[in-house]
Structure formats: structure tokens, C-alpha cells
N, C-alpha and C positions, 0 to 999 in steps of 0.2 A: 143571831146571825153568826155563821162557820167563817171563820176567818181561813183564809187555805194561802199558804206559802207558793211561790211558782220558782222554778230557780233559773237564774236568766245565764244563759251561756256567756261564756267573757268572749268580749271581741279578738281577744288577741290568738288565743288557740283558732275562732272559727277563722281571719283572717291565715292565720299560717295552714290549716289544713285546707283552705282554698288554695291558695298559692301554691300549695305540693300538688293539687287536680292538678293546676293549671300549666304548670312544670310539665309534669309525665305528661299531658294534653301535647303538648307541644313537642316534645321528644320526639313522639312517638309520627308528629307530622313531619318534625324536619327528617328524621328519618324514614317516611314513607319512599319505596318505591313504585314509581308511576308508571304505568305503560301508554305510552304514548304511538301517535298513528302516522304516518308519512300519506298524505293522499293525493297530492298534486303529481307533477312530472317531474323533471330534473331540477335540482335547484342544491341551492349549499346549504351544507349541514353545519352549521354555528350557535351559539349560545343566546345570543341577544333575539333573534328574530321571531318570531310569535307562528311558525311555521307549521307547528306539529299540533294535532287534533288529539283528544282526549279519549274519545268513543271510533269504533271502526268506521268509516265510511262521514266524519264528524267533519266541521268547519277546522281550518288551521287557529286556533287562537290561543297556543301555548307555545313558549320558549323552554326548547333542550336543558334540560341540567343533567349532568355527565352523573350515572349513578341509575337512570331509568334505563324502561326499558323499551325497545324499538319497533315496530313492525311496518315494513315499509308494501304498501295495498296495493300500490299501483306496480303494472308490468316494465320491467329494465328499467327504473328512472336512471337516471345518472347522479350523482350526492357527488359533489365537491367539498373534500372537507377543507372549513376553515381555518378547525384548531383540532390538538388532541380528542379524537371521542372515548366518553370506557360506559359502558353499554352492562347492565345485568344481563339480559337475553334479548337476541336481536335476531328479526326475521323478515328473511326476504321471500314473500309471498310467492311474487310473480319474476321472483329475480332481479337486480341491481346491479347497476357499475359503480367501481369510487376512482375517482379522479380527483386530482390537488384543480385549486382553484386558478384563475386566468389569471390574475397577479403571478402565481407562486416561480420560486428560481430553482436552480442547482439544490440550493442548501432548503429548499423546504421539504421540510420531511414533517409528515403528519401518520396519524398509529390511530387505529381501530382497534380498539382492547374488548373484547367480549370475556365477563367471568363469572357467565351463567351459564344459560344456552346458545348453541346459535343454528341456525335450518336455515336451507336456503341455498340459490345458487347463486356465488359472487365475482364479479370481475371486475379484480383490480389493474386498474389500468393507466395511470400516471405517465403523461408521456414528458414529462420536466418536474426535477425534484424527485422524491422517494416519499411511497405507500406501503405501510406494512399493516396487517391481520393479525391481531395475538389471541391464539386463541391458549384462551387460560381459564377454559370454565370448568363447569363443573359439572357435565357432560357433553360429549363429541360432536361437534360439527355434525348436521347434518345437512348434505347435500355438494356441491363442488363449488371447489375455490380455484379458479383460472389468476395468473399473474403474466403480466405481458411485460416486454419491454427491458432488456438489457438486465442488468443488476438491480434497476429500482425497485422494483415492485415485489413485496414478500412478505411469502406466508410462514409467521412465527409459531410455532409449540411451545408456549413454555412452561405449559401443564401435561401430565399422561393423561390427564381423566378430557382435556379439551378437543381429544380426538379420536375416531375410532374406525369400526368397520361399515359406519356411514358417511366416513368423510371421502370426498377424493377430491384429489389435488390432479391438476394438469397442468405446467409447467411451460408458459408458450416465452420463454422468458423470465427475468427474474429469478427468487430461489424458493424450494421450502428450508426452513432453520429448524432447529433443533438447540433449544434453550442451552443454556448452565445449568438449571436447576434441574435439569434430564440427566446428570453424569449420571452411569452407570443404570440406568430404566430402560428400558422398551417401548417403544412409541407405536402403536398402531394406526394401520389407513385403511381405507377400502378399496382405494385405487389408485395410480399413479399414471399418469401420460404426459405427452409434450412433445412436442418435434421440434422446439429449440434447441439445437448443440448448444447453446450459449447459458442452456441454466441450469441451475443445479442445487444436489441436495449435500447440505452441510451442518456439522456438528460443530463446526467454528462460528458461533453464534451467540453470543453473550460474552461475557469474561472468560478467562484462558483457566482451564482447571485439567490434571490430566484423567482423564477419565473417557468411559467411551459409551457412546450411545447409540443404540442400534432403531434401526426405521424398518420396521416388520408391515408389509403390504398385503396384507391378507384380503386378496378381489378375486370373482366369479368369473368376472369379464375377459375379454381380451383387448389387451393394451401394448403400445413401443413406447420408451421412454426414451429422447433421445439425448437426451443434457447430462452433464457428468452427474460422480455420485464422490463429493468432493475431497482433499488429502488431507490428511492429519494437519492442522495446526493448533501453534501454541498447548497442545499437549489434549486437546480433542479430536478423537477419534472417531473416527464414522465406521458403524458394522450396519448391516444390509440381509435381510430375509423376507422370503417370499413364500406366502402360505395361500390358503383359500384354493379352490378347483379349477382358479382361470389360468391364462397364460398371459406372464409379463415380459416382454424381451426389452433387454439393455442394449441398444443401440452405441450410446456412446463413451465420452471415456470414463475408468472405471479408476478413480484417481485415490481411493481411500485403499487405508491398512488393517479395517478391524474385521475384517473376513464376510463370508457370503456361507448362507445356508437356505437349501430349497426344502423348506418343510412339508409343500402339498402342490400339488399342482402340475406345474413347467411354469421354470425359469429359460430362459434363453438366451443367452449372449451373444454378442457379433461386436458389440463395441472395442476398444482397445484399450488393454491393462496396464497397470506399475506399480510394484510393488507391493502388491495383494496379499491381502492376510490368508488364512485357511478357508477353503470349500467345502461345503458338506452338505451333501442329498439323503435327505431322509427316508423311511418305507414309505413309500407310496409316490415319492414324489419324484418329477425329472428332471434334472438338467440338461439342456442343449446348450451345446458351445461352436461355436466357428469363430474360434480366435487364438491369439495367444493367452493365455493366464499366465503374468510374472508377476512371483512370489517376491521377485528379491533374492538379495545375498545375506540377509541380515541373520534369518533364524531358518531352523528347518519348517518348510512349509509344505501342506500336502490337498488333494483331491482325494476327500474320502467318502466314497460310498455304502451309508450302512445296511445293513440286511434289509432288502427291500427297498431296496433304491435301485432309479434306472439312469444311466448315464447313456448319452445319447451326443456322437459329437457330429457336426454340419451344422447348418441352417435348418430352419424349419420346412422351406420349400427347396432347397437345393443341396446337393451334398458338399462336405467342407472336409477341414481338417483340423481338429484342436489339439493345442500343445502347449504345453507344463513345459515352465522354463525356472531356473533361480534354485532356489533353496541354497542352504549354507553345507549341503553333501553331509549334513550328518543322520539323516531320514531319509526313506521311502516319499516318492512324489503320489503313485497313484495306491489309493489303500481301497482295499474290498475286505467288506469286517467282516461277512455273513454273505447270506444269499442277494443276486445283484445280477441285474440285466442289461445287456448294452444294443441300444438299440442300432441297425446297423444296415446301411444301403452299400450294396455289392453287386461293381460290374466294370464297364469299363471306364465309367466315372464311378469312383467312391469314395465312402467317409475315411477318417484314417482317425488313428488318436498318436501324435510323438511325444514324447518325453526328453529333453533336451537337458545337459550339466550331469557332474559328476553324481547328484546324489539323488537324481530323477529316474530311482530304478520302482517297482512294485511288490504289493504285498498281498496277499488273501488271507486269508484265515477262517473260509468254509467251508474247506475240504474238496472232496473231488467233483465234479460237477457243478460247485458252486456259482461261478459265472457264466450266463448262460446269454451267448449273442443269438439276438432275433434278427434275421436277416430279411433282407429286402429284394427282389430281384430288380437293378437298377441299367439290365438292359446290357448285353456286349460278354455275359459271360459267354468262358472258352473253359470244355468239360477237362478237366484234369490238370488246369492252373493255378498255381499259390499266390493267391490274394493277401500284399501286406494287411494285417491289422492293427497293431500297437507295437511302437520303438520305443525300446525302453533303452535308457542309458545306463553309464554304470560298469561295473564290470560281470555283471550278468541282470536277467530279468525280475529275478527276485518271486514269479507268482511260477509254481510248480505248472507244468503243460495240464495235469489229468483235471485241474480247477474248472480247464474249460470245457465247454458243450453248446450245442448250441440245437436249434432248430432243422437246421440241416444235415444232422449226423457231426460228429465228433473227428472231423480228418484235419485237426490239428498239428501244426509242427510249428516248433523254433528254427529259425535259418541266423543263427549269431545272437541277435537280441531283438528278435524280432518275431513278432509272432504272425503266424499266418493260417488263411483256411485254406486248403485243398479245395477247389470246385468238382465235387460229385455229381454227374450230370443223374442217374440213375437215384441218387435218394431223395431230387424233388420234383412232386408230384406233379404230371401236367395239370394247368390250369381246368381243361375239360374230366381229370382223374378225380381234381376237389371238390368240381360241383357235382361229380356221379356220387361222391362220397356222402358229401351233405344230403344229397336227395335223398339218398339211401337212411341214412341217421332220421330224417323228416318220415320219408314213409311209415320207420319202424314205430319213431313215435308215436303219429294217427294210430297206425295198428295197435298200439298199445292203449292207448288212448281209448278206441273204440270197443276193445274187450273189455273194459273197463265198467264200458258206458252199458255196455252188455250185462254184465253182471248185475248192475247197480237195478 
């Protein structure tokens, strides 16, 4: 008979390496995040209540815990938040309102924190108390965020990565913010709208740091924004850029100091200024203005046009007159760096550009024909009249006469500081000469075209 030895584990190692499973086991559930379903209609979003579904289209018979993630199935419900929500990724399917609860006062204020994703289109709309949006995920809103209602209701940035050129904000009331932790970043949108004068975009938004933080709108679309674009406080500055191929016009007041740049598109102006930092239209892109722009007296401030920029002053549909006011008289107001187009409606209504203050005179520096006005016929011309174009201040004009040209011949003059076109009735075409012309460019083409087709 083989006697055989067995060796018997000791309880105390197998107990403690169960207890390390059962440990990690458990970690790894308290911190699970969950995606939970919203599938009913309007109701409040709270911690205790057994409301939210586990599976899409599922029974409600799970209670919120702040940390999961949202997706709300059903179309526009209404969510009244109860308490703080902070959401990994939350989605509004079919769209949603958030609204504070029927209890809530003055002093309730409740925060929607997303710091995942978020898709969807959202309306906040709080009509007692304050609601705010944070988005601080870790990629951009997709879809629009509307805020209604006085100062309550807003939508926070306090991440660059939590918003992009999918988000658009519309502004029907309330603000969009612009964190602290954005000093000196660039924040992207896709869109911006609102017909509220009453809302507005602000860099005064968290603790006072001074530093400054620019809101870059880079949209397709066509949009008016009509709410301020808010002033410096506590030592946070708001700067302002406008990119993407649509057109944005600023209807209202233009209340910040950290300047404006059109880098693609049309930007358009008509609201009213103070104290404005520097302006800058990029190649390719345009600004329209029918307003005043005031820089201030504080530093020299200017409107500069770079190679390939088009300055264009009126309204979009009606002709105007923009003018450059301020600067501290130790600079040039309007600057043309390079090559530069002004676009331009001439008759007996038309556009103008003034220059107002000692140090609101002009510069070029592209030589002779660099600035080249495309004219418009605006109806009421008189053949061999001097049409103002740009007052410059100052004690002369500053941009040499030969800079200009234009589309209608080159009959140029200064009258004091003022520059002007001569109306040559003989260098433009009648309208029946441009369509003989183009027929004629189209014929040759076919012809050319058709020997072509000949050889082949």
C-alpha cells in the first residue's frame, strides 16, 4: 500500500486571496458607470425616485445616481431638476426642456454638469430661480442649447474640449459663460443666435483672473445675434471671432475690450459700440459695419484690413455709414496691410466710411492699386460728380491717392481729407453692353468647345 502525501492549503492565504477578488469585485462595481433611459414624459429628475430604465425603451425601476449616464427617448419631455445633476454623457434624443421644480424660489439654482458627451437639443428654461448647462466634457455639445428668461438661465464652458463646431447656442435670454479656467483659450461654436437684447456673452464667469478669453463662432449658417457681447470685469476680458462661410450680424451692444476678428465669411455689425479693442478682417473674409466702432481713448486702436480682406461698410440690405472714433492719436485708425477690397454702393443714397479724432487718420502699404473699391450702382448717379468716400481725420489722409482703383476706372481725388470718386458716365457699361458681352464670351466658348469636340 503507497502512502501519498496531499498538501492541504491553509485557510488563511485562501481566505485573504478571496477577500482581495472580492475587494477588486466590488470597486470595480461601485465604480461602474451606468447608462440609464428616461422613457416617460415630463417629470423631475431627483436621486431617490426609481424613474429611469436600464435598457432603451425598458420599465422605469432604477434610481439616478450622479456619475451615470442619461439618455432621454422620449420627445421634448420637460426634467425639473430637483437637486445638482453631473451626468458622464447625456442625450437628448428627441429633444428636452429643463425647468427648476414647482416648489423652487429666487435662490434655487440647480447645474446640469455634463463631463462626457452631450448630443441633443436643449431648452433651458427656468422661469423662477436659476438653471445652468456646464459643459465640461470631453468632447463638444452636439446639437443647440436655447436659454430663455432674463439672467437666469445659462449656458457655462468650462472646458475647451466641451464645445465645438457642433454646438450652437441661441440666446433667447440669459447668458452663454465662459469659465476661469478658459483664461487665455479659445473656445469654439458652431452657431450663435438670439433676439434677446437682454443676453449676453460673458468672460465674467467664474472667479476674477485677468486674463482674456475669446468666443470663435465658426458657422455655415445665417444668423443675428441680438444680446450684448459683455465688458471687461474683474480683470476678464472678452475677444470675439467669426469664422466658417455663414454670415453673423451683431445687432446689439458691443460692450467688451478684447477686440473682434473676421477670419472667414461676413461678420456684420449694426449694433452699438464702447470702448472696443482692435478689428481685424482676415483674406478671404468680410466685414460689414453700419455703426460707430469706439475704440476709446485709452491706447491706440485701429481697423485693419489684411491682404485679402474686404471691408464693406452699410448694412447688409440698405446702405449706411461706418465710423472709427477714439484711439489715444498716437496710430493710424484705418490700416490696409496688402491687397484689400471695399465693397461699395454709390448713388444718391450711399455707403460712406468716417474717421473721427486726432489720430483716426490711414495707412496702406500695397502700393499703387492696392485698394480696389467694387462699386455698386445705387441709383441717382449724376455723370461728372464727386462722390464722398472715406473722412479721414488727422492732419492729412495718411494712404497715398495712387493706392486706389477701382472697378469703374481710377478718377480719384482728395478734396482736404477726404477722398472721393469722380462719376464717369462713359466707363460703365450699359447693362444691355454686359449682357452683349457675356453672350459673346458664352458663344466663343460653345465654339471653342465644339472644335474641340471635333477633333476628339
Amino acid at each position: 500500500m503507497t502512502t501519498r502525501t496531499v498538501p492541504v492549503l491553509s485557510r488563511a492565504p485562501l481566505a485573504g486571496a478571496l477577500l482581495s477578488l472580492f475587494l477588486a469585485t466590488a470597486t470595480v462595481s461601485i465604480h461602474a458607470q451606468d447608462t440609464l433611459y428616461w422613457n416617460r414624459g415630463s417629470g423631475t429628475w431627483e436621486l431617490s425616485a426609481t424613474t429611469w430604465a436600464t435598457t432603451p425603451g425598458g420599465e422605469g425601476t432604477t434610481a439616478w445616481s450622479n456619475g451615470n449616464s442619461a439618455v432621454i427617448e422620449n420627445t421634448n419631455p420637460s426634467l425639473a431638476l430637483a437637486v445638482d445633476i453631473s451626468a458622464q454623457d447625456f442625450t437628448a434624443a428627441g429633444g428636452a426642456s429643463l425647468v427648476n421644480v414647482s416648489a423652487a424660489t429666487a435662490t434655487t439654482w440647480r447645474t446640469l454638469t455634463v463631463t462626457g458627451n452631450g448630443s441633443g437639443n436643449l431648452d433651458i428654461r427656468a422661469s423662477i430661480g436659476r438653471l445652468t448647462v456646464n459643459l465640461g466634457g470631453t468632447s463638444a455639445w452636439d446639437g443647440l442649447l436655447v436659454t430663455r428668461g432674463g439672467g437666469s438661465n445659462r449656458v457655462a464652458i468650462t472646458s475647451a474640449t466641451g464645445a465645438g463646431i457642433a454646438t450652437r447656442v441661441r440666446l433667447e435670454g440669459g447668458l452663454l459663460g465662459l469659465d476661469t479656467a478658459l483664461a487665455g483659450q479659445v473656445v469654439t461654436i458652431g452657431e450663435l443666435s438670439g433676439s434677446a437684447t437682454g443676453a449676453e456673452v460673458t468672460a465674467a464667469y467664474g472667479a476674477n483672473n485677468v486674463a482674456t478669453k475669446t468666443l470663435r463662432v465658426e458657422q455655415s449658417t445665417t444668423t443675428t445675434y441680438a444680446g450684448k457681447l459683455a465688458a471687461t470685469n474683474g480683470g476678464r476680458e472678452l475677444a470675439f471671432a467669426k469664422a466658417g462661410s455663414g454670415t453673423l450680424t451683431l445687432s446689439g451692444a458691443l460692450l467688451h475690450s478684447g477686440g473682434v476678428t473676421a477670419e472667414a465669411g461676413t461678420l456684420v455689425i449694426t449694433g452699438t459700440t464702447s470702448d472696443q479693442g482692435n478689428y481685424t478682417v482676415d483674406s478671404g473674409a468680410t466685414l460689414r459695419a453700419a455703426t460707430t466702432i469706439n475704440f476709446g481713448t485709452a491706447a491706440s486702436r485701429a481697423l485693419t484690413v489684411k491682404s485679402g480682406g474686404i471691408l464693406a461698410p452699410g448694412a447688409t440690405d440698405a446702405v449706411g455709414t461706418l465710423t472709427l472714433v477714439g484711439g489715444d492719436g498716437t496710430g493710424a485708425g484705418l490700416v490696409f496691410e496688402g491687397a484689400a477690397t471695399v465693397l461699395f454702393r454709390l448713388g444718391s443714397a450711399q455707403d460712406k466710411i468716417e474717421l473721427t479724432g486726432a489720430g483716426m487718420t490711414g495707412s496702406a502699404a500695397g502700393g499703387a492699386g492696392s485698394i480696389v473699391f467694387r462699386f455698386t450702382d445705387n441709383g441717382g448717379l449724376v455723370d461728372g460728380q464727386a462722390y464722398d468716400l472715406i473722412s479721414f481725420a488727422g492732419t492729412s489722409p495718411g494712404i497715398a491717392l495712387e493706392s486706389f482703383t477701382s472697378n469703374w476706372g481710377d478718377t480719384f481725388q482728395y478734396n482736404g481729407n477726404t477722398l472721393q470718386f469722380v462719376y464717369n458716365a462713359a466707363n460703365i457699361p450699359e447693362p444691355a453692353s454686359v449682357a452683349l458681352l457675356l453672350a459673346g464670351a458664352l458663344t466663343t466658348g460653345m465654339l471653342v468647345i465644339r472644335r474641340r469636340g471635333t477633333r476628339a
